[in-house]
Gaussian input, Z-matrix of N, CA and C with variables (Angstrom, degrees):
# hf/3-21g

backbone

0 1
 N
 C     1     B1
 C     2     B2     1     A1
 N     3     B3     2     A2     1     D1
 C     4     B4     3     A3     2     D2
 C     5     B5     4     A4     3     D3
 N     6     B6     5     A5     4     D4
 C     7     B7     6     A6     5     D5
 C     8     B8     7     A7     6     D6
 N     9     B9     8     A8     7     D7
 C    10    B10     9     A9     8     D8
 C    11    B11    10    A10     9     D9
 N    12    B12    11    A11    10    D10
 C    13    B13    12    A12    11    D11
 C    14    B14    13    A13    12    D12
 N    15    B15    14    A14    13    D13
 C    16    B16    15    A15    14    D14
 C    17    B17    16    A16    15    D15
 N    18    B18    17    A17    16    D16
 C    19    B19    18    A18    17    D17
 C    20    B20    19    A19    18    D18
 N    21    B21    20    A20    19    D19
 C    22    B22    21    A21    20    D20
 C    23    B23    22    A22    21    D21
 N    24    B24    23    A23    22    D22
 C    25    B25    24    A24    23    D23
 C    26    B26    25    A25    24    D24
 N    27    B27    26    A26    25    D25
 C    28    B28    27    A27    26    D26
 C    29    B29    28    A28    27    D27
 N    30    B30    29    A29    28    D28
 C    31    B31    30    A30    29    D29
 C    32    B32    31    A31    30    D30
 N    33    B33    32    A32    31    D31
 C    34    B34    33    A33    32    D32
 C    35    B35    34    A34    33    D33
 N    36    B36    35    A35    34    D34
 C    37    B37    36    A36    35    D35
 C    38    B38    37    A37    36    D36
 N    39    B39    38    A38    37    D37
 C    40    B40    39    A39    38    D38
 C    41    B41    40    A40    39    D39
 N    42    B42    41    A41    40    D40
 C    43    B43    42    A42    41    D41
 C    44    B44    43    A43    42    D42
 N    45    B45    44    A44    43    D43
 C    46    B46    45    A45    44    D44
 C    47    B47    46    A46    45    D45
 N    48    B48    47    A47    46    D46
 C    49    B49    48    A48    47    D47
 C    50    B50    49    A49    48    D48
 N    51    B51    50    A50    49    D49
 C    52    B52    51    A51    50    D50
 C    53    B53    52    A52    51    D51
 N    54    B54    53    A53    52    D52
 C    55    B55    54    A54    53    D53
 C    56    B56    55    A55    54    D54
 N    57    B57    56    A56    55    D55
 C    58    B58    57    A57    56    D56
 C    59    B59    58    A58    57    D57
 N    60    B60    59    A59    58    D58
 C    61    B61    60    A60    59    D59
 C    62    B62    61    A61    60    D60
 N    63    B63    62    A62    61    D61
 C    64    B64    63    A63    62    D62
 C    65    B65    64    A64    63    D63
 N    66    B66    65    A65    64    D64
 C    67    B67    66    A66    65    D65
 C    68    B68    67    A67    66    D66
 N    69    B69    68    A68    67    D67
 C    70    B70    69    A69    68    D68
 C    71    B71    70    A70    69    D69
 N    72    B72    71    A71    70    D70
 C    73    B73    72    A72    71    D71
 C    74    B74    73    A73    72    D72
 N    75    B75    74    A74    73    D73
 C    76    B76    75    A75    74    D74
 C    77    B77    76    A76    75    D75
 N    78    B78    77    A77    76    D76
 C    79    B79    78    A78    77    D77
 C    80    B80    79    A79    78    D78
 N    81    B81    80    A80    79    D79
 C    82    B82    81    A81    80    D80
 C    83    B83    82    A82    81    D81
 N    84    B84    83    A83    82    D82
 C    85    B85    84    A84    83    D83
 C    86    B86    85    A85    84    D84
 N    87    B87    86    A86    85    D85
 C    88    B88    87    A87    86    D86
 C    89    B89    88    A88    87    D87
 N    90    B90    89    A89    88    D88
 C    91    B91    90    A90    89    D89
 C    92    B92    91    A91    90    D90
 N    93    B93    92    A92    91    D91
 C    94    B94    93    A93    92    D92
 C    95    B95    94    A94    93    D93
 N    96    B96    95    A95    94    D94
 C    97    B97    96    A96    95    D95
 C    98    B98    97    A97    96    D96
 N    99    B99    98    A98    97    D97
 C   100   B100    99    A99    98    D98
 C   101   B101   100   A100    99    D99
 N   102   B102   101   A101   100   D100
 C   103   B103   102   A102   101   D101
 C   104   B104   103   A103   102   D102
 N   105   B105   104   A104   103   D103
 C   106   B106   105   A105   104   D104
 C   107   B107   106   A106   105   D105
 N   108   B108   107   A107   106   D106
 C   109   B109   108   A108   107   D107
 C   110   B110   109   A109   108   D108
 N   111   B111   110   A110   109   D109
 C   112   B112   111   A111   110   D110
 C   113   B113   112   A112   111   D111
 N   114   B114   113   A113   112   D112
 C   115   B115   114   A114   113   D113
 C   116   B116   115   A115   114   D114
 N   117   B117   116   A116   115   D115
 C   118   B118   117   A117   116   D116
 C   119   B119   118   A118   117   D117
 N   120   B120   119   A119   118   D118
 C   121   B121   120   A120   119   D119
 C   122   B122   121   A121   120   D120
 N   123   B123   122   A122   121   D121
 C   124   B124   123   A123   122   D122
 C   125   B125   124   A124   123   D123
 N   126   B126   125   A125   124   D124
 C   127   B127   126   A126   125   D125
 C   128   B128   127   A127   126   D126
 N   129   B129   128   A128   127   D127
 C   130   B130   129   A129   128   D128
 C   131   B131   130   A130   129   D129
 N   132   B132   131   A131   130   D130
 C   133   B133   132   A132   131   D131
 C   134   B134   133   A133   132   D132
 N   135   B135   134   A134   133   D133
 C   136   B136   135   A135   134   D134
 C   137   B137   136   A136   135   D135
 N   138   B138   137   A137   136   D136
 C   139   B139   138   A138   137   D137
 C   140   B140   139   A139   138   D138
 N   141   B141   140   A140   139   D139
 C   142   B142   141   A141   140   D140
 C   143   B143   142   A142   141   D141
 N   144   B144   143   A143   142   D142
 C   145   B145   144   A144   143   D143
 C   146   B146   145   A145   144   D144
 N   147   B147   146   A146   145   D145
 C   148   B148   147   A147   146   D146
 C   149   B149   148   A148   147   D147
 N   150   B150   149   A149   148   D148
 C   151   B151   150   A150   149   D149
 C   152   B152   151   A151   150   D150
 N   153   B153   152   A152   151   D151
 C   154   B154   153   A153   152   D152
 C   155   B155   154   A154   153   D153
 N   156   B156   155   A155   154   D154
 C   157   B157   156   A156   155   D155
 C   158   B158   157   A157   156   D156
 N   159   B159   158   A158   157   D157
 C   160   B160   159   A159   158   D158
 C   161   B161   160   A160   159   D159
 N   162   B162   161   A161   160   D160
 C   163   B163   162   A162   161   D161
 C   164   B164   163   A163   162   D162
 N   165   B165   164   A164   163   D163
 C   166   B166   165   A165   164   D164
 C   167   B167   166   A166   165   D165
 N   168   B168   167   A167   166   D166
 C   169   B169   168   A168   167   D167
 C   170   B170   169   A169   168   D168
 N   171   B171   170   A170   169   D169
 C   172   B172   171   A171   170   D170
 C   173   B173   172   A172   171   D171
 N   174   B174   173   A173   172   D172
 C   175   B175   174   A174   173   D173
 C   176   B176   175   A175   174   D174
 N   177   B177   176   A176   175   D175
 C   178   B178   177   A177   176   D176
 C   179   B179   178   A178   177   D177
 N   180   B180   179   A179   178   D178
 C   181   B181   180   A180   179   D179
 C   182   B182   181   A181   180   D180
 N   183   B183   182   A182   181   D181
 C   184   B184   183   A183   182   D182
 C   185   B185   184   A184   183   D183
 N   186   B186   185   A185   184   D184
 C   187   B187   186   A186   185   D185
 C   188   B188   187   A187   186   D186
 N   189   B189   188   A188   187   D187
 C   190   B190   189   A189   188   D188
 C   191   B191   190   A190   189   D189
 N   192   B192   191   A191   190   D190
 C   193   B193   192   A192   191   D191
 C   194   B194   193   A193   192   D192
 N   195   B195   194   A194   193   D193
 C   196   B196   195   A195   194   D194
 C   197   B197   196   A196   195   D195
 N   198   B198   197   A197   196   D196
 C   199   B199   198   A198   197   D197
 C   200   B200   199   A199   198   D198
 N   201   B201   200   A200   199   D199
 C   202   B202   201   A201   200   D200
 C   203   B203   202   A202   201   D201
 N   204   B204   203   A203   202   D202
 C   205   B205   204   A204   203   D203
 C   206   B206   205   A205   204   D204
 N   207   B207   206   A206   205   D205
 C   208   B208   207   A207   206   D206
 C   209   B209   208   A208   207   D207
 N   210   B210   209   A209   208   D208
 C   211   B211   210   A210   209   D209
 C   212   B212   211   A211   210   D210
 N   213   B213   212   A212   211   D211
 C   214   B214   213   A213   212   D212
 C   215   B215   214   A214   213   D213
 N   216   B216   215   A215   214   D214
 C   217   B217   216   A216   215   D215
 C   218   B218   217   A217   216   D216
 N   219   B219   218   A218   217   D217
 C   220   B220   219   A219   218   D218
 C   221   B221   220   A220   219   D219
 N   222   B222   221   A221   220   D220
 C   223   B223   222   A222   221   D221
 C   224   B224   223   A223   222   D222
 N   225   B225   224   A224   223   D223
 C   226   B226   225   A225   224   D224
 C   227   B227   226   A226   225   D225
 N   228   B228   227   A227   226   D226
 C   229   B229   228   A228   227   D227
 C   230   B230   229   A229   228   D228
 N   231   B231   230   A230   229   D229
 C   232   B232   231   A231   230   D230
 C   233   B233   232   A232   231   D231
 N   234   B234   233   A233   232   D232
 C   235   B235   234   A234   233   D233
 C   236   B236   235   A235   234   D234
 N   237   B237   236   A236   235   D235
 C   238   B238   237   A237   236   D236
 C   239   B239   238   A238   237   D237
 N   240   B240   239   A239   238   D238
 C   241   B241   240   A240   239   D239
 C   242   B242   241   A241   240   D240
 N   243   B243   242   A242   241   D241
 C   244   B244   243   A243   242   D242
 C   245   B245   244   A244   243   D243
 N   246   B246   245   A245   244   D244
 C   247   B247   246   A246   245   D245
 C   248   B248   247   A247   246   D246
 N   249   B249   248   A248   247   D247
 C   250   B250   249   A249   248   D248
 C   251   B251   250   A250   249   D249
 N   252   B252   251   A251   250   D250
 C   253   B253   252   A252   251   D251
 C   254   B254   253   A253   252   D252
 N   255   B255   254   A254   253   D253
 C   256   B256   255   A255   254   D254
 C   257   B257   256   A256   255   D255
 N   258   B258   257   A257   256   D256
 C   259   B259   258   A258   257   D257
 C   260   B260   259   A259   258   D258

   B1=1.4487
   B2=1.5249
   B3=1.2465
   B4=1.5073
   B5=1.2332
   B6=1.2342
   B7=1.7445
   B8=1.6001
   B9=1.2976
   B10=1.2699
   B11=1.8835
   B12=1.4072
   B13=1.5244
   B14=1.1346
   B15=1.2048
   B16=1.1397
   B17=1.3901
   B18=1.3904
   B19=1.6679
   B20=1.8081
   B21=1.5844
   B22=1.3056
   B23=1.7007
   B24=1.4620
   B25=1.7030
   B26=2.0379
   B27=1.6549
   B28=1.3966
   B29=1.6114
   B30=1.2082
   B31=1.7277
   B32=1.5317
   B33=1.8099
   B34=1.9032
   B35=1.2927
   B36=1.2792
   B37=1.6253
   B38=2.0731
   B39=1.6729
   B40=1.8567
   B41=1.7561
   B42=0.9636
   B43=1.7848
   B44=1.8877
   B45=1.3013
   B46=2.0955
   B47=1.4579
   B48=1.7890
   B49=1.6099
   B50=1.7434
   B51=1.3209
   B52=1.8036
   B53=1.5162
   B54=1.1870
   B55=1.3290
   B56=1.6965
   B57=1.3883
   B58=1.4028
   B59=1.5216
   B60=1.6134
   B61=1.3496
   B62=1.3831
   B63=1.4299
   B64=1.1608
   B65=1.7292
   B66=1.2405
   B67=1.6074
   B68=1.1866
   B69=1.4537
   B70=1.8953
   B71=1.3014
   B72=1.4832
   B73=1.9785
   B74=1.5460
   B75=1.3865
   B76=1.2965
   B77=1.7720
   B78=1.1844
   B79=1.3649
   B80=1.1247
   B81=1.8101
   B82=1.3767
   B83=1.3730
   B84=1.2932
   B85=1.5096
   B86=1.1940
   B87=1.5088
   B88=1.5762
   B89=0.6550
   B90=1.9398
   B91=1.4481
   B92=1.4361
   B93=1.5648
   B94=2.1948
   B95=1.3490
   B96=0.7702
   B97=1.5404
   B98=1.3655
   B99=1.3862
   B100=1.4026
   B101=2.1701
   B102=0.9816
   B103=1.7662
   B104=1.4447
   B105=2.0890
   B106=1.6415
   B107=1.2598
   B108=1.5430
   B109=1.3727
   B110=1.3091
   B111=1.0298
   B112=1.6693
   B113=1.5479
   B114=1.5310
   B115=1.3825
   B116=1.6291
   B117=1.1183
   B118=1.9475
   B119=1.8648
   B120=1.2993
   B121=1.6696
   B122=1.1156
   B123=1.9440
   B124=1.2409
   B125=1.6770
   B126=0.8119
   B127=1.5856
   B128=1.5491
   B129=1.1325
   B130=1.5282
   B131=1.6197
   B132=1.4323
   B133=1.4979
   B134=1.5482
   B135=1.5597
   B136=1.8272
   B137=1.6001
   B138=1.0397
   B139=0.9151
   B140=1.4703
   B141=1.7333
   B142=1.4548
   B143=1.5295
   B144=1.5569
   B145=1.1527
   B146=2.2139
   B147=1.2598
   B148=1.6840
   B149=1.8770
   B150=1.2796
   B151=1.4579
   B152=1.3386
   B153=1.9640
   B154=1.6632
   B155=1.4653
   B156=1.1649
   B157=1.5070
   B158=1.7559
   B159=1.2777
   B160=1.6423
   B161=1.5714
   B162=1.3394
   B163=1.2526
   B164=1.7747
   B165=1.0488
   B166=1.3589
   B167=1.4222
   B168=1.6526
   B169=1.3959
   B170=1.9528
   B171=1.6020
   B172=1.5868
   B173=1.4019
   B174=1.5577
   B175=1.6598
   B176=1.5607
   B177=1.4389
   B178=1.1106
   B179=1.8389
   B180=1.1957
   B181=0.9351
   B182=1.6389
   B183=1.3638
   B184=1.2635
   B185=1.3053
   B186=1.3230
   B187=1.2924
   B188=1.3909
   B189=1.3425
   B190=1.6539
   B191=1.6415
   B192=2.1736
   B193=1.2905
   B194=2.1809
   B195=1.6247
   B196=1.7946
   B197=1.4021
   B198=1.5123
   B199=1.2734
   B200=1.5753
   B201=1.3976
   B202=1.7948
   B203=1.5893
   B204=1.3670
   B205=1.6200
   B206=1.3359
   B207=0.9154
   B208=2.0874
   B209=1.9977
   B210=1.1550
   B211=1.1276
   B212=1.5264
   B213=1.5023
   B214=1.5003
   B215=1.4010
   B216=1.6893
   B217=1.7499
   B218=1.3551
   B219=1.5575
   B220=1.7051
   B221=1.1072
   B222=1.7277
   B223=1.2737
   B224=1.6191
   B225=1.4911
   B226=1.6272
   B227=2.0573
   B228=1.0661
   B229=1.8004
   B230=1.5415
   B231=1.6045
   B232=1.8073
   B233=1.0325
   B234=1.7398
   B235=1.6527
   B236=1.3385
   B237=1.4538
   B238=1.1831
   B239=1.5040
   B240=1.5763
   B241=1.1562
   B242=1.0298
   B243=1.5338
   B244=1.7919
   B245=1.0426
   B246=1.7206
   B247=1.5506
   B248=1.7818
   B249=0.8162
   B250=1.9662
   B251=1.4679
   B252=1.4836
   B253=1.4537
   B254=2.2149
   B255=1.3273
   B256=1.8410
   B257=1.8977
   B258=1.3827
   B259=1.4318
   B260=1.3364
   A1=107.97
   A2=108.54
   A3=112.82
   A4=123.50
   A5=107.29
   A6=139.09
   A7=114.17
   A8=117.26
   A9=114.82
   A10=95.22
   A11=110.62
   A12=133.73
   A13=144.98
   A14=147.12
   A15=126.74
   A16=140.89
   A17=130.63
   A18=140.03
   A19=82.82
   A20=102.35
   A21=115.53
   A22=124.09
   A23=108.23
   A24=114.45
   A25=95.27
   A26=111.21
   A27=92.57
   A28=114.24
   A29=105.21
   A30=116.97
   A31=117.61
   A32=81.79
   A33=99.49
   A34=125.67
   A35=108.09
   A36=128.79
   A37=94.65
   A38=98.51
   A39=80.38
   A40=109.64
   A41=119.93
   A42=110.57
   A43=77.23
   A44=106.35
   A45=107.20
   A46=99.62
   A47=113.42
   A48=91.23
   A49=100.11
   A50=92.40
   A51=83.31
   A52=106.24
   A53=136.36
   A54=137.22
   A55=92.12
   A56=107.67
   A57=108.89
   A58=114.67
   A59=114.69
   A60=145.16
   A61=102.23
   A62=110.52
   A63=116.39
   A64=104.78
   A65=147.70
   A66=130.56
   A67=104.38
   A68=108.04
   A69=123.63
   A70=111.33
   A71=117.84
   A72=90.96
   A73=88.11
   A74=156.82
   A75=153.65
   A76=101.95
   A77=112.72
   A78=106.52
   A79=128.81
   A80=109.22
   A81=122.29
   A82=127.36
   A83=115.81
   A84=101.71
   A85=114.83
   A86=123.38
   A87=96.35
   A88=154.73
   A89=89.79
   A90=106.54
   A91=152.00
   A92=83.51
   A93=98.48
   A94=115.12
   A95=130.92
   A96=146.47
   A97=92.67
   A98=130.40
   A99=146.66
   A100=93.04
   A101=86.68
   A102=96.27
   A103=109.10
   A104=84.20
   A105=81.60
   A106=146.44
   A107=104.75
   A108=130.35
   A109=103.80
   A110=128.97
   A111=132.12
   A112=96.57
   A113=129.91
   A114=117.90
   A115=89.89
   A116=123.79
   A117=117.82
   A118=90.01
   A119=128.67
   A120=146.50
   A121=116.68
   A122=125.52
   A123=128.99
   A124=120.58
   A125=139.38
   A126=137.03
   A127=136.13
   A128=114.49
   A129=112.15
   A130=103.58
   A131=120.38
   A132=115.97
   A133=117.07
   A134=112.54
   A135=108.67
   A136=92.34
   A137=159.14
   A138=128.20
   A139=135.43
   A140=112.29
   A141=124.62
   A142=120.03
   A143=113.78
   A144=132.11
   A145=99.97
   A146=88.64
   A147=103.77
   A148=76.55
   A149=143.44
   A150=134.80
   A151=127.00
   A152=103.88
   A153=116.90
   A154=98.10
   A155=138.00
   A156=173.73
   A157=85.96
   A158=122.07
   A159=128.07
   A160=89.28
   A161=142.51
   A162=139.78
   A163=101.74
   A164=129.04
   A165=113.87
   A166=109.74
   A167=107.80
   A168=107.78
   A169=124.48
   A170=112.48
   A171=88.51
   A172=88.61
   A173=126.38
   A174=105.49
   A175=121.37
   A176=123.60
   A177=136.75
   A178=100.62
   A179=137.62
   A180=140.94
   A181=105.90
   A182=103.75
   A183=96.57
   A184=115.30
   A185=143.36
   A186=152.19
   A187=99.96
   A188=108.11
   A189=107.73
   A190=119.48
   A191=99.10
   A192=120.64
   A193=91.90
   A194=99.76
   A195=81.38
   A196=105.51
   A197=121.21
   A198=110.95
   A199=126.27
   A200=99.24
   A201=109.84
   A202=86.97
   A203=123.00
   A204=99.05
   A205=130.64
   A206=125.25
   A207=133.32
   A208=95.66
   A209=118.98
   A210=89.20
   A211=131.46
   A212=105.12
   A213=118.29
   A214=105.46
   A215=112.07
   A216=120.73
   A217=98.27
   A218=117.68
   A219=91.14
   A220=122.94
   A221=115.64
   A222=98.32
   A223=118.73
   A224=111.35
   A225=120.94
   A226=73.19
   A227=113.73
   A228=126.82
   A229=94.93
   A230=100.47
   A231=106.42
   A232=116.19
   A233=120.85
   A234=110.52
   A235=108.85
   A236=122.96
   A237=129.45
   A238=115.65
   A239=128.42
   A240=137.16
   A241=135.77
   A242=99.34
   A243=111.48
   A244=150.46
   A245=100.12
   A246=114.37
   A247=102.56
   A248=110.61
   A249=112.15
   A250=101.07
   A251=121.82
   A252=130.03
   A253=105.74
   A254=75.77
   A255=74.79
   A256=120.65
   A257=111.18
   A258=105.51
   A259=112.00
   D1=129.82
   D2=-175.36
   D3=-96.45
   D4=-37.77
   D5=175.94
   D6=-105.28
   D7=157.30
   D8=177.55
   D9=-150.41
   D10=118.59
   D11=-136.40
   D12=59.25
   D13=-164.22
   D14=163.60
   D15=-63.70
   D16=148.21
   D17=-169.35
   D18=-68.10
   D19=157.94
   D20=156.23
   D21=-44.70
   D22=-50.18
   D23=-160.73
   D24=-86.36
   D25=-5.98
   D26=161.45
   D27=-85.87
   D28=-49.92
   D29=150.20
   D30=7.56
   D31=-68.31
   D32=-171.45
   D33=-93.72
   D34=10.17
   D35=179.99
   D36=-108.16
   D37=-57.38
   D38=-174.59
   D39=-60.62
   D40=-1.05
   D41=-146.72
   D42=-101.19
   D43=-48.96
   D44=-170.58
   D45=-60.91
   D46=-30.04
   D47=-177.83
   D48=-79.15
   D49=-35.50
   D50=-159.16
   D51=-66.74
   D52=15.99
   D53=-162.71
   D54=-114.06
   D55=-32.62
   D56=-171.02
   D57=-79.08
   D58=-30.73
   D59=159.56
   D60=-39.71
   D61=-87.12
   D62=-163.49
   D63=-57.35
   D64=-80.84
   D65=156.19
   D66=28.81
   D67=-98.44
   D68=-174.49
   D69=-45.90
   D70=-25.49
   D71=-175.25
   D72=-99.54
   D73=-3.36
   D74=-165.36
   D75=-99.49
   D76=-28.80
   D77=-162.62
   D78=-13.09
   D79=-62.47
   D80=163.62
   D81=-42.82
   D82=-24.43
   D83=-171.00
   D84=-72.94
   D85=-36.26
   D86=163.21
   D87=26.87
   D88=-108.63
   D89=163.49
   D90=-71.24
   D91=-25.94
   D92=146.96
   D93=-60.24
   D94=-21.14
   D95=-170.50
   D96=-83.28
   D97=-58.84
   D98=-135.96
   D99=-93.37
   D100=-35.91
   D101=179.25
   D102=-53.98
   D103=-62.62
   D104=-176.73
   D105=-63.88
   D106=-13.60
   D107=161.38
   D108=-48.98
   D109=-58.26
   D110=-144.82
   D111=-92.74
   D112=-37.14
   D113=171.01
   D114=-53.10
   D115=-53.73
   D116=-139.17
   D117=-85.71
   D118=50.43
   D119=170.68
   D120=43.90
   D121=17.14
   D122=159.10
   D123=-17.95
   D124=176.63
   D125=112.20
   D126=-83.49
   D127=148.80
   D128=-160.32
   D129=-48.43
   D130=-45.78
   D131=-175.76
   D132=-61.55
   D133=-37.47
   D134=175.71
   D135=-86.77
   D136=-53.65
   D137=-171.95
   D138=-49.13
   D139=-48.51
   D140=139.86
   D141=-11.46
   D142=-65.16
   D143=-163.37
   D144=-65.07
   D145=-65.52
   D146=-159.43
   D147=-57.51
   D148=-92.70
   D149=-160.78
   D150=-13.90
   D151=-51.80
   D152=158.23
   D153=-38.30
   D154=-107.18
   D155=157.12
   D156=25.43
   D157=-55.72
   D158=-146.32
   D159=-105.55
   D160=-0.85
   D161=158.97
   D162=-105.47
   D163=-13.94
   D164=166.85
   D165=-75.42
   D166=-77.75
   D167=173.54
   D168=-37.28
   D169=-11.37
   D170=172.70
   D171=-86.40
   D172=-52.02
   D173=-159.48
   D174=-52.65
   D175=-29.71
   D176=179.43
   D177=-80.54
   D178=6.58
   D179=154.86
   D180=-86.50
   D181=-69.85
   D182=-163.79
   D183=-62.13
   D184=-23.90
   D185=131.74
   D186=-7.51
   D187=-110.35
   D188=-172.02
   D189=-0.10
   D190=-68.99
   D191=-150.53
   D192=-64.52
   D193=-23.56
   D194=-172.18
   D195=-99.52
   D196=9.25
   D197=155.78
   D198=-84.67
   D199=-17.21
   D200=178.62
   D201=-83.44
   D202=-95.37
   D203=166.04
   D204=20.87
   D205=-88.51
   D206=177.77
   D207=-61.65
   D208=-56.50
   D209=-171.18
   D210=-66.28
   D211=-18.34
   D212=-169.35
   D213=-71.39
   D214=-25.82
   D215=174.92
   D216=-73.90
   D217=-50.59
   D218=-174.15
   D219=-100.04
   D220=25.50
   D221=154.01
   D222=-94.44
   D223=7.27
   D224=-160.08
   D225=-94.97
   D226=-58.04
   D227=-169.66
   D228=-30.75
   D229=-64.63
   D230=-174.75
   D231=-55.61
   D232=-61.42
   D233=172.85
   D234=-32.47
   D235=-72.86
   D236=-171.27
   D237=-29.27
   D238=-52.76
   D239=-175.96
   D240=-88.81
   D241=-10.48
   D242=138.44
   D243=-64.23
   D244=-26.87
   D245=-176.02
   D246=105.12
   D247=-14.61
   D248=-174.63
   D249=-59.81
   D250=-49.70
   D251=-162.80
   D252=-115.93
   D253=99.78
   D254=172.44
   D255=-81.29
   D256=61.33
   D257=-168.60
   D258=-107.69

């Protein structure tokens, strides 16, 4: 074993799917997003704007958090299958 978790280019393969993941289950927020703007006396264009902005940054959140996620299992998997971690 050379590595212990994942290589970078698996890294950069789970993070493009999970980015694409997260997108599709957020869709809606948006425009819930986009409401609440407009109760709290936005204008339709910054409110528009800030909803974009607050549905990117969660998918690109949740991205990140499920690529640290997968790696933190296989790096517990590798210890494990080395012998480093007796669990």
């Amino acid at each position: 074993m050379e590595t212990i978790g994942l290589d970078f280019n698996d890294m950069v393969v789970l993070q493009a799917s999970a980015i694409g993941e997260a997108r599709n289950s957020i869709e809606q927020e948006p425009e819930l997003s986009f409401a609440q703007y407009i109760n709290k006396g936005y204008s339709e264009d910054e409110a528009k704007f800030r909803s974009e902005i607050a549905a990117q940054v969660a998918s690109f959140t949740s991205a990140i958090l499920t690529v640290i996620d997968a790696n933190n299992k296989r790096i517990l998997s590798d210890l494990k299958q080395s012998g480093l971690l007796n669990r």
